[in-house]
C-alpha positions in Angstrom: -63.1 75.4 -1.9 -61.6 75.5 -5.5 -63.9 75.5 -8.8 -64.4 71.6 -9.3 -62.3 70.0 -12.7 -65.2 69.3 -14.8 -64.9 66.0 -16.9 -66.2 64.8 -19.8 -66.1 60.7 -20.2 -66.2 59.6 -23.4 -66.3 55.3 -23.8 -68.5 52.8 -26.1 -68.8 50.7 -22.3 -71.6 51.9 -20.5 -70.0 49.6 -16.8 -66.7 51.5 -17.9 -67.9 54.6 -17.9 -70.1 53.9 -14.5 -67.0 52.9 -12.8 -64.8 55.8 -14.0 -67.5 58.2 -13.0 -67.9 56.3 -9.8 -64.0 56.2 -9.2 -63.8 60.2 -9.9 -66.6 61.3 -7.9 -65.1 59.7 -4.8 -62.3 62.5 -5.5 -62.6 65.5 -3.9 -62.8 68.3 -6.3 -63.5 65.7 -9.9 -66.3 66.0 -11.5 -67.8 64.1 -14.8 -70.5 66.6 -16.0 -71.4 64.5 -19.1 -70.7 60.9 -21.0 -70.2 60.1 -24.3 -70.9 56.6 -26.1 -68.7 57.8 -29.3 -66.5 60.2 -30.5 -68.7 62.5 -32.3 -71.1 63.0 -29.3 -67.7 63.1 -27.1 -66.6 66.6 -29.3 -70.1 67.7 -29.4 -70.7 67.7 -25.3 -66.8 69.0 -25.4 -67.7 71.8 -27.4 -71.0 72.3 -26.1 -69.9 72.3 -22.3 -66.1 73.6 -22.2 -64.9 70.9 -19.1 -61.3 71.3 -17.9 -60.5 68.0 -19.4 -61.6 65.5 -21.5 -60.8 61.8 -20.6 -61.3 59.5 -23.8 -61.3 55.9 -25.2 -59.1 55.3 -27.9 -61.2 52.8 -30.2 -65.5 54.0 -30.5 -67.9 54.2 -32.6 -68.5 56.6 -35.2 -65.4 58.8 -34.5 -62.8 56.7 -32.8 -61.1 58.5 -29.6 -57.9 59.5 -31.6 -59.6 61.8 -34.3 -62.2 62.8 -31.6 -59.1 63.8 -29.8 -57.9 66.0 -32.7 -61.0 67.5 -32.5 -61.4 68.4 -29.6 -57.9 69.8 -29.3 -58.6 71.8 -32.1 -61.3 73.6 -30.4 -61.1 77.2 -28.9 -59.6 77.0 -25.5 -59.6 73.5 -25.7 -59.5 71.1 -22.2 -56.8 68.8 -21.9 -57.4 65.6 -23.1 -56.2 61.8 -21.7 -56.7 58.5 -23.9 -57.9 55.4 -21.7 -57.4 52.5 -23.8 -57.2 48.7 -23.2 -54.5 48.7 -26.1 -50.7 49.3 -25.8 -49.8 49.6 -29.4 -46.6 51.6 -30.0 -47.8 53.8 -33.1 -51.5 54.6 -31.2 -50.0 56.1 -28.1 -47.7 58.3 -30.7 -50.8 59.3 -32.6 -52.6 60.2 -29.3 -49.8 62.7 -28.5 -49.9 63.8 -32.4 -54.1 64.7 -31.9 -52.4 66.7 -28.6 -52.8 64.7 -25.9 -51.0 64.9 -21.9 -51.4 61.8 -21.2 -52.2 57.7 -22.7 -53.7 55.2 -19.2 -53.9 51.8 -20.1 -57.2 50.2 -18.4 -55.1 48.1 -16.8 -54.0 50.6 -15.0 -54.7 51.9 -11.4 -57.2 54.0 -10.1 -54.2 56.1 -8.3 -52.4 55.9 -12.2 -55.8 57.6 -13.8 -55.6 60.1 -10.9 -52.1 60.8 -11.5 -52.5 61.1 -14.9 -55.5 63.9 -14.6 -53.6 65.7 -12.0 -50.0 65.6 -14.4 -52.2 66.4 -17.7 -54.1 69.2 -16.4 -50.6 71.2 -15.5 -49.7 70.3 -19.0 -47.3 67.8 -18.7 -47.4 64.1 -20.3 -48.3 61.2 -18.5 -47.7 57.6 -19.5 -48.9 54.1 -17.6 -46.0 52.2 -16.8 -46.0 49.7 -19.2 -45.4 52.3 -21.3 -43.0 54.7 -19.8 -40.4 53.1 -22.1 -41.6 55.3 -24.8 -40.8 58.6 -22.7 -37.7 59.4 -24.2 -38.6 59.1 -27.8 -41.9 60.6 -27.1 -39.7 63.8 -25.7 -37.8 63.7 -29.1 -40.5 63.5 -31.2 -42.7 66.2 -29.5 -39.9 68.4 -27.1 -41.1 68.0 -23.6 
């Protein structure tokens, strides 16, 4: 059996972050080893625990999931990181991939889209709901891909 991909959920929702937990647990080989109310204690736990990826809401307190994101991208052997966000505003998804991001999931999205996503982002390659795929091509310019 391979090494699990160790998570670290980072959302201001509590039932959020039960369901995501719930929803990656039932996957064979995902694992969320810790939870984060906001960003600073998300790049904290990042820092502190080194998971394979980092799965993070775009709008929390004290350090919202953008600049968290930054952060933690910044770090030493960083994990790959995905913003899960209930907003689809054009300029936030381009900042996501600015802080160094694989991959923007709208809430709204699918448990088989989060999956994807995690799967797509940990072998480095972007991922985008598809409400928002529109923004591939300019996303490609901006950032080669």
């Amino acid at each position: 059996m391979a090494d699990p991909i160790n998570i670290v959920l980072a959302d201001d929702h509590p039932l959020l972050r039960r369901a995501v937990r719930t929803l990656l647990h039932s996957k064979d080989g995902l694992k969320v080893i810790a939870e984060a109310a906001d960003g600073q204690e998300a790049v904290r736990l990042v820092r502190d625990l080194r998971p394979n990826l980092a799965i993070v809401d775009a709008h929390m307190p004290k350090l919202n999931g953008i600049e968290a994101a930054r952060k933690i991208t910044g770090l030493p052997s960083p994990p790959k990181v995905i913003i899960l966000n209930a907003f689809s505003a054009r300029d936030l998804v381009f900042k996501a991939f600015e802080a160094g991001c694989f991959a923007y999931v709208l809430k709204s999205s699918t448990a088989a889209d989060l999956i994807v996503a995690i799967h797509e982002a940990l072998e480095e390659r972007w991922f985008l709901s598809a409400p928002l795929r529109y923004l591939q091509a300019e996303l490609e310019e901006r950032f080669g891909g």
